[in-house]
C-alpha positions in Angstrom: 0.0 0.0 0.0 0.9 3.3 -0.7 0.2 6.4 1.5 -0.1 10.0 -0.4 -1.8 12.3 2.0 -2.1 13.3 5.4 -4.3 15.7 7.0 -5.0 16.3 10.5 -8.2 17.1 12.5 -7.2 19.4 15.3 -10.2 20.0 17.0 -11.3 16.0 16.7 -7.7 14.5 17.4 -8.3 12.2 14.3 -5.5 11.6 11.6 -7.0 11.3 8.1 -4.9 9.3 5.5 -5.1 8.4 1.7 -3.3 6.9 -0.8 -3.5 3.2 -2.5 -4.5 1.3 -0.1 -7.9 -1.2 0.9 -7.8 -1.8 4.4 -8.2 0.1 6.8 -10.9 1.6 4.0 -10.9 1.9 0.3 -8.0 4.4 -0.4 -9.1 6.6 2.7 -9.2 6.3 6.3 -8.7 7.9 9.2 -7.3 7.1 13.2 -7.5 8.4 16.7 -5.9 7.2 20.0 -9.4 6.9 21.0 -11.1 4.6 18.3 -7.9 3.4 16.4 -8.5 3.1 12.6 -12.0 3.2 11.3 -12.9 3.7 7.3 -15.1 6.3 6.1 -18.2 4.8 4.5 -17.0 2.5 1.6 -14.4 4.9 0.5 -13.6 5.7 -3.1 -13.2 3.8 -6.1 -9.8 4.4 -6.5 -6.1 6.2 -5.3 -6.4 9.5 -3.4 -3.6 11.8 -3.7 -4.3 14.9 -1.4 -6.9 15.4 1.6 -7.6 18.3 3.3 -9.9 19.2 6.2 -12.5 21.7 6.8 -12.1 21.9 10.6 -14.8 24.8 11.0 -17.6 23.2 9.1 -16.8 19.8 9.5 -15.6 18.5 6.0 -13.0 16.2 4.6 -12.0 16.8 0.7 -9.9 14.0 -0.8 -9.3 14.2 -4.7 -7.3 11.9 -6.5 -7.9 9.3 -9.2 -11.1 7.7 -8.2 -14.8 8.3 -10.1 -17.0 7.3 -7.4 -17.2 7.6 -3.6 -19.6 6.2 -1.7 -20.2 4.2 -4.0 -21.8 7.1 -6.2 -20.3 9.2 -8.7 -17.8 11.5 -7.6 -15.5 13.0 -10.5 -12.3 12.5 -8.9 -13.3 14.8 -6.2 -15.3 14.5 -3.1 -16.8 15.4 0.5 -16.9 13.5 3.3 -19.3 14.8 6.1 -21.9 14.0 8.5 -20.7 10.1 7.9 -21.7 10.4 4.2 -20.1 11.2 0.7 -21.2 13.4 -2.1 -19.6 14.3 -5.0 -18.2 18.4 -4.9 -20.5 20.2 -7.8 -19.9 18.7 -10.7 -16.2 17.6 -10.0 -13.0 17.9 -12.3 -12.5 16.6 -15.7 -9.0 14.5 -14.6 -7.5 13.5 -12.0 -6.5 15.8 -9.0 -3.1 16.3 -7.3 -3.2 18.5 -4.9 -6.1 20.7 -2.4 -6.0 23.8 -0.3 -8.3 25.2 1.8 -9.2 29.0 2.9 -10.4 28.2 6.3 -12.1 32.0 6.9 -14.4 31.3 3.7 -14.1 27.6 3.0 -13.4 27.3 -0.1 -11.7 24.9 -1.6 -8.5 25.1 -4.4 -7.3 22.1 -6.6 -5.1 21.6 -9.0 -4.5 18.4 -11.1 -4.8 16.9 -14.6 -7.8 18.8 -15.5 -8.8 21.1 -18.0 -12.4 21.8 -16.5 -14.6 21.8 -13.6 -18.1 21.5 -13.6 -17.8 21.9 -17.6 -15.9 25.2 -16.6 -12.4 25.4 -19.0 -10.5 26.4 -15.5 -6.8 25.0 -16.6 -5.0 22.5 -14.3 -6.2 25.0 -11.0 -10.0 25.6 -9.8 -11.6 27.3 -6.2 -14.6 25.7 -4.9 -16.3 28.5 -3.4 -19.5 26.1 -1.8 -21.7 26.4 -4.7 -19.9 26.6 -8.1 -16.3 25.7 -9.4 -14.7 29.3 -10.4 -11.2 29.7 -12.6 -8.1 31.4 -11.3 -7.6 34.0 -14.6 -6.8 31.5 -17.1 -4.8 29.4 -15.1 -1.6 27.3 -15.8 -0.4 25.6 -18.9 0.3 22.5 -16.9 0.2 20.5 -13.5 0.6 22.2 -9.9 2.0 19.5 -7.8 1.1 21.5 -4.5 -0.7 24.3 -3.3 -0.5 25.9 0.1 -3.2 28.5 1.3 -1.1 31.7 3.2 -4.2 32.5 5.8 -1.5 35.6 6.4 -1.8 37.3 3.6 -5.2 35.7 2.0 -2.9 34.4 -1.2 -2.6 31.0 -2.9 1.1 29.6 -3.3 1.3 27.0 -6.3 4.1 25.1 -7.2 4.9 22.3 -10.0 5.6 21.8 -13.6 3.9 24.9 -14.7 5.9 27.9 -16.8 3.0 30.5 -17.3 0.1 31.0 -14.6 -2.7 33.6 -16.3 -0.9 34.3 -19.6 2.4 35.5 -18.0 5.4 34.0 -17.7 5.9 31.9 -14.1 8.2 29.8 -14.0 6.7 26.8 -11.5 5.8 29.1 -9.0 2.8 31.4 -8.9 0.6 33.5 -6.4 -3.2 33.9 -6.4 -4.6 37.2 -4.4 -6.9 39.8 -5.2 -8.1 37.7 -8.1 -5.4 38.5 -10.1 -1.7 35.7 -10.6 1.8 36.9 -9.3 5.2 35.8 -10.4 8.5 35.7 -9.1 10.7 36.1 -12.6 13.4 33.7 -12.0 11.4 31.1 -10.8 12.6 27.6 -10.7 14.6 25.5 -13.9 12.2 22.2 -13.1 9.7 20.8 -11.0 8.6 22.7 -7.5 6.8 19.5 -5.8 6.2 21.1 -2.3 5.6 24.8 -1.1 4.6 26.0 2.5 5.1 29.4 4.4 5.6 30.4 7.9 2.2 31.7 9.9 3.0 34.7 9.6 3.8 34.3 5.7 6.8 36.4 5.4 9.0 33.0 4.8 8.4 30.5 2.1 10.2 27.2 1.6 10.2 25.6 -1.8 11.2 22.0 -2.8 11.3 19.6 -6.1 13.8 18.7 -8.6 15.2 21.7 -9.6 19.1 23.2 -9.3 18.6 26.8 -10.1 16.7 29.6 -9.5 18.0 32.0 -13.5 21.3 31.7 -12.9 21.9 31.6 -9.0 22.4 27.7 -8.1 19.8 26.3 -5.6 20.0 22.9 -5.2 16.3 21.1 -4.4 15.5 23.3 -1.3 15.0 27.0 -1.7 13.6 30.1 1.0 11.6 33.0 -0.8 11.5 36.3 1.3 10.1 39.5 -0.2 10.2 38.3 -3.6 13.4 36.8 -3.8 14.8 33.6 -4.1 17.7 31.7 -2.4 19.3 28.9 -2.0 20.0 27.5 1.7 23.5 25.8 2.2 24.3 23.5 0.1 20.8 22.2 -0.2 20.2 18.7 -1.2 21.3 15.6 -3.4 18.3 14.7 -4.7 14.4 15.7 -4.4 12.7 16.9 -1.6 9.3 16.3 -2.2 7.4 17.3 1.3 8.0 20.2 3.4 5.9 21.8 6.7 6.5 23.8 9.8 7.2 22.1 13.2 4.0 22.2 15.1 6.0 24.5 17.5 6.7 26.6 14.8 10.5 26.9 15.3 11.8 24.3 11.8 10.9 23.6 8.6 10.6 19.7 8.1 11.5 18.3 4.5 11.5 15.0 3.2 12.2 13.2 -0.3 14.2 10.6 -2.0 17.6 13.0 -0.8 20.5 11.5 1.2 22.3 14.0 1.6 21.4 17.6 3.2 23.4 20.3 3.9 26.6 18.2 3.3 25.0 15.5 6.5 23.4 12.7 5.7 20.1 12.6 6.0 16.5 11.4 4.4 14.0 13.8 6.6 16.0 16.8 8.2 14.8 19.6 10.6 16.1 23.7 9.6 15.7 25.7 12.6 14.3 29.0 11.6 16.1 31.1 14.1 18.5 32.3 11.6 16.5 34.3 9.6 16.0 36.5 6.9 18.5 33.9 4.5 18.3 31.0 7.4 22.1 30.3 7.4 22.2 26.9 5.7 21.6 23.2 6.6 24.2 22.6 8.7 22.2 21.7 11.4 20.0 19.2 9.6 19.4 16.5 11.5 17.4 12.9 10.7 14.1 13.2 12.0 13.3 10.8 14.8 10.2 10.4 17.2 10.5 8.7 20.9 13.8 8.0 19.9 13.0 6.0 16.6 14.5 6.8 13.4 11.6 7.2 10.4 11.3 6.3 6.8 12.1 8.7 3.7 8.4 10.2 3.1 7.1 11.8 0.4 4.3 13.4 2.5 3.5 14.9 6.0 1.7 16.9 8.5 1.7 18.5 11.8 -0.6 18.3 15.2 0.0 21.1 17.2 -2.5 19.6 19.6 0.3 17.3 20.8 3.4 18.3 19.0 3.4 15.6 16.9 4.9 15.1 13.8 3.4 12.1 11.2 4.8 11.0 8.4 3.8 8.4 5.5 5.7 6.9 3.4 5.5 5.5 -0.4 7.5 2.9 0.4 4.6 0.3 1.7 5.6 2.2 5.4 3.4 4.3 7.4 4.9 5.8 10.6 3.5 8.1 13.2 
């Protein structure tokens, strides 16, 4: 089995977790200290690849590959709440990759395969707003592998294979506020799998594939700060493909299929953000452990600041946490 997504319930203490997988449930499922693993309904008729919770109302989004949840038709979107399923609108015309969510209004932003939503030509990016599927501008020319909501500064952060994000140039890395896209020029030379930003949004760390930012060299691992782009240390050997602030708020977690971090070896390492504005460099990277007990390379995780937690899946047929 493969796990893809995490997402965490604060309020409810309850992990939710999706990915390829048919027990616990059908490719979603979630766990508590206080019920263990339980599945939710039958599931979905196939992979999920992101889930994200709606805390205030009381909803779980998963999108992925599946065409049914339920067992009813649910175009590779869907809602879980009140113990029931339902398909969100008229869901997506592909698969979907990755969800955020704007907890002050609710709605919902994916990206993915797709070209429409709800018959809507929206362009690889769409925002459920609770009634309709809207486009972003015209969004991207291809796939956003993640997207981060910055409750900060009320702005999308996308990141992925993209190079233009409403008509301009953006070079896998774009900004949605005020209804209008943002670039940073340089951008990235390949793929940005994983953004996220500090809570007060004035830090964002950016991961993937790629070695360059124009012509400054940032290997895989990269902090933005006012518009600009830089490389920390001597970043990583290979792809980092999940990154999130420590519950307490004081690192920035990344994970991928690197070794090697900072010149230490490592497969998840912790960068303490003390040293800002440029962070120093990776020195200090360390392999992540809980209650003493190395864990596995990931591709995905999330935080509970309820108990200072930190869980992590893996693709590798290991989930830990």
């Amino acid at each position: 089995a493969n796990i893809n997504a995490l997402a965490y319930d604060h309020g409810a203490n309850r992990l939710y977790v999706g990915g390829l997988f048919v027990n616990p449930g059908a490719f979603v499922a979630s766990w508590s200290q206080a019920d263990g693993w339980r599945p939710l309904g039958s599931g979905v008729g196939s992979t999920v690849n992101d889930i994200v919770v709606d805390e205030q109302r009381g909803r779980v989004y998963v999108t992925g590959l599946f065409q049914t949840a339920g067992g009813s038709g649910a175009q590779f979107i869907a809602m879980y709440e009140n113990g029931a399923w339902s398909q969100v609108g008229g869901g997506l015309s592909s698969f979907g990759q990755s969800l955020a969510l704007d907890p002050a209004t609710g709605h919902l932003y994916a990206s993915g395969g797709f070209d429409f939503a709800e018959g809507r030509t929206v362009n690889f990016v769409a925002r459920w707003d609770g009634a309709a599927w809207n486009a972003l501008g015209s969004g991207f020319n291809d796939r956003a592998f993640d997207l981060h909501w910055d409750a900060a500064n009320n702005r999308l952060i996308a990141g992925g294979w993209f190079t233009t994000a409403g008509g301009q140039p953006a070079n896998r890395i774009a900004f949605w506020q005020n209804n209008a896209w943002t670039t940073i020029p340089s951008g990235f030379n390949d793929r940005v799998a994983a953004v996220t930003a500090t809570p007060d949004g004035g830090t964002i760390f950016v991961g993937g594939d790629f070695t360059a930012s124009g012509s400054t060299p940032v290997s895989r691992i990269a902090v933005v700060q006012g518009g600009t782009i830089s490389p920390i240390g001597a970043g990583a050997n290979n792809t980092v493909e999940a990154l999130a602030i420590s519950p307490n708020g004081t690192s920035v977690l990344a994970m991928g299929t690197f070794t090697n971090i900072g010149g230490k070896a490592a497969r998840i390492a912790a960068l303490p953000l003390s040293a800002a504005p440029v962070l120093g460099n990776l020195g200090g990277a360390v392999t992540f452990t809980e209650n003493g007990a190395a864990q596995p390379i990931v591709p995905t995780i999330t935080v509970s600041d309820s108990d200072s937690t930190t869980l992590a899946s893996a693709e590798i047929r290991i989930n830990s946490g």
